[in-house]
N, C-alpha and C positions, 0 to 999 in steps of 0.2 A: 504493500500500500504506500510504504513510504519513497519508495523508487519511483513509482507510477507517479506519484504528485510531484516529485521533485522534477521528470520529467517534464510533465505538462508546464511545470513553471520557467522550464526554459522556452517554452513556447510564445514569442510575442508577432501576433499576426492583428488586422485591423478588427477579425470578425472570430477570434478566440479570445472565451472570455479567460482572463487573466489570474494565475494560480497567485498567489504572494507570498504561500508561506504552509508550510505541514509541520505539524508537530503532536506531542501528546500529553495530555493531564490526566491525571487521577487517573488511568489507564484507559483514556477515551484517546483513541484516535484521531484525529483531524487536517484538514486541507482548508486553506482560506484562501476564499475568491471574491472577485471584485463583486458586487449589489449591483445585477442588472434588473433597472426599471422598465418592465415589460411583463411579457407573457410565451410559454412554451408554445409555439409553433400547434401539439396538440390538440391545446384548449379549439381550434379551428375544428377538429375531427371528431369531438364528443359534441352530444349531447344531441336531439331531439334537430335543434332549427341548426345545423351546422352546413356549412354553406361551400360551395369550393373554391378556391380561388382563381383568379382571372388568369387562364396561362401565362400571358405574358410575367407578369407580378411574379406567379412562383417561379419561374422561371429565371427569374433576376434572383429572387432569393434563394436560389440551392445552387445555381451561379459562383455565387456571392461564396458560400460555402465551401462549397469545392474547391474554390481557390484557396480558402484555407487549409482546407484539409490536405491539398496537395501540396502548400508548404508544409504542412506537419510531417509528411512523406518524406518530403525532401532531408526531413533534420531527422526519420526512421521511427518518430512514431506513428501505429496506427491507431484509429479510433476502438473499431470492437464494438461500438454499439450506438451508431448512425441511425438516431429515428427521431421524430419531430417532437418529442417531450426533453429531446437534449438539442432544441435550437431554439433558441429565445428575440422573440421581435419586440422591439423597445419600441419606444412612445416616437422616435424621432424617425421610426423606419428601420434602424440598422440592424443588422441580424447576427446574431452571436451563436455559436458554436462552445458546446462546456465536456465538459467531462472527459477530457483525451486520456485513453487506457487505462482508464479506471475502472474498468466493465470489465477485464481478469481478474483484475485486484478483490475487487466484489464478491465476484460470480465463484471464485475459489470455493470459499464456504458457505456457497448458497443452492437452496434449492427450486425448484420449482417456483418460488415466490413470483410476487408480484411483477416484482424489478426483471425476472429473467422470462417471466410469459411474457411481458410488454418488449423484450429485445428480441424473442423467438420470431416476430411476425417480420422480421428488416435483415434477418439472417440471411446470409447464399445457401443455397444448398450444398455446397462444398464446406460451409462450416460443421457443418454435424458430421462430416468425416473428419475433420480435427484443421483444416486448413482455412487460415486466416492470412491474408495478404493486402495489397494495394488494390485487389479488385473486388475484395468481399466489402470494404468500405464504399467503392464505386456504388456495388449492387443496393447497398442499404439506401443510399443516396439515391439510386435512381426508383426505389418503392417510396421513398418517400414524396419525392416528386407525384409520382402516378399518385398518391392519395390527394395531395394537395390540390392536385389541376381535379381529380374527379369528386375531392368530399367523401369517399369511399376508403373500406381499408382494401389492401389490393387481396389479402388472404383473411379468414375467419375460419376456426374449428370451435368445439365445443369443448375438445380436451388438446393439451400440449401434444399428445399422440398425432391426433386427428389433424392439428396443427400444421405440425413437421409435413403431413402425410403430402396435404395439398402443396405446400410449398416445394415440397420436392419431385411431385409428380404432375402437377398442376400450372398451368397459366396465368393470368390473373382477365377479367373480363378486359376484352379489349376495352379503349378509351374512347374510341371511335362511334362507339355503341352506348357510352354512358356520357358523352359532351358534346352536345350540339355546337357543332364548329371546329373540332379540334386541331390546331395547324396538324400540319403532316408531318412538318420538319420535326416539331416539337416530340410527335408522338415518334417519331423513327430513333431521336437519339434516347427518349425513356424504356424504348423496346429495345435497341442495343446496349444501356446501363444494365437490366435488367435481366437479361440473357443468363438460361438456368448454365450454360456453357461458359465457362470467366474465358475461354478463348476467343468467344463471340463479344465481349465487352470491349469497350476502350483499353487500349496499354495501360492511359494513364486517368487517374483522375480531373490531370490538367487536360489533358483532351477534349473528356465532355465539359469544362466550364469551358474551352474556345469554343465546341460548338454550341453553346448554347449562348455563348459573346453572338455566335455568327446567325442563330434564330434570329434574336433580339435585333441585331443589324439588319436583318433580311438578306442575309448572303448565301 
């Protein structure tokens, strides 16, 4: 735990939110991070009237993302657990990225909880064979997108079993079919993030934020 945070604290990027400091009292562990004034990305995807967002918009914000997170690549950490309760949108628009590798730290002595069914749904299917790299980050990134632009989760099971099952055997409903309008460009680079194949994805994560610079330009 304590290696994970001191990592992340090396991490100074515009759209990671900023570690300061880990230590521990009374045998309580802890990691101190900057107070961002906002809200989890999420809160968008629960409850009753939740709404999707404008592709363009998401689009700019997982963007935005990914450019950080592929600086994080570049200095070798990876995230581990890319989903929209760990990107937080502030009052002012800007979008923040938290918890770099702290989701092994966790997850070591943890079970089934809450915390690791809500990372089960943004998994690659090559995670559950033990493989974690630069493109199972990709792939978290690009399901998170698909939920954002659709309002939808892209998998649902009733048990963590049934879970796994779909996600590794399963598609998610085209986009095409659940967003009246949806750019093409937009839906080909979340199709190729997405791809149960990491050969089929982007090399890199900086990849899909240029192509998704190059949606946003029209190019």
């Amino acid at each position: 735990f304590h290696r994970e945070a001191r990592t992340a604290a090396a991490l100074h990027h515009t759209n990671i939110v900023p570690v300061f400091g880990v230590g521990e009292a009374d045998g309580l562990h802890y990691y101190v991070m900057q107070l961002i004034d906002g809200e989890p990305l999420d809160n968008l995807l629960q409850g009753p009237d939740r709404k999707p967002l404008d592709p363009r918009h998401a689009a700019d914000l997982v963007r935005r993302v990914a450019q950080a997170v592929q600086y994080a690549h570049d200095h070798k950490p990876l995230h581990r657990d890319i989903k929209p309760a760990n990107i937080l949108l502030d009052r002012e628009g800007g979008v923040w990225i938290t918890d770099f590798g702290l989701a092994q730290a966790l997850e070591r002595e943890a079970t089934i909880t809450e915390h690791v069914a809500g990372t089960l749904r943004y998994m690659a299917p090559e995670r559950f064979r033990g493989v974690a790299d630069e493109r199972t980050d990709q792939y978290a990134l690009g399901i998170t997108l698909y939920e954002l632009v659709s309002g939808t989760r892209a998998f649902e099971g009733a048990t963590s079993g049934e879970l796994l099952q779909r996600i590794a055997e399963h598609e998610p409903v085209p986009l095409r079919t659940l967003v009246p309008g949806m750019p093409r460009d937009l839906n080909t680079i979340i199709e190729k993030a997405i791809a149960k194949n990491p050969v089929h994805r982007y090399r890199t994560v900086g990849e899909m934020a240029a192509d998704l610079r190059n949606f946003l330009d029209g190019l």
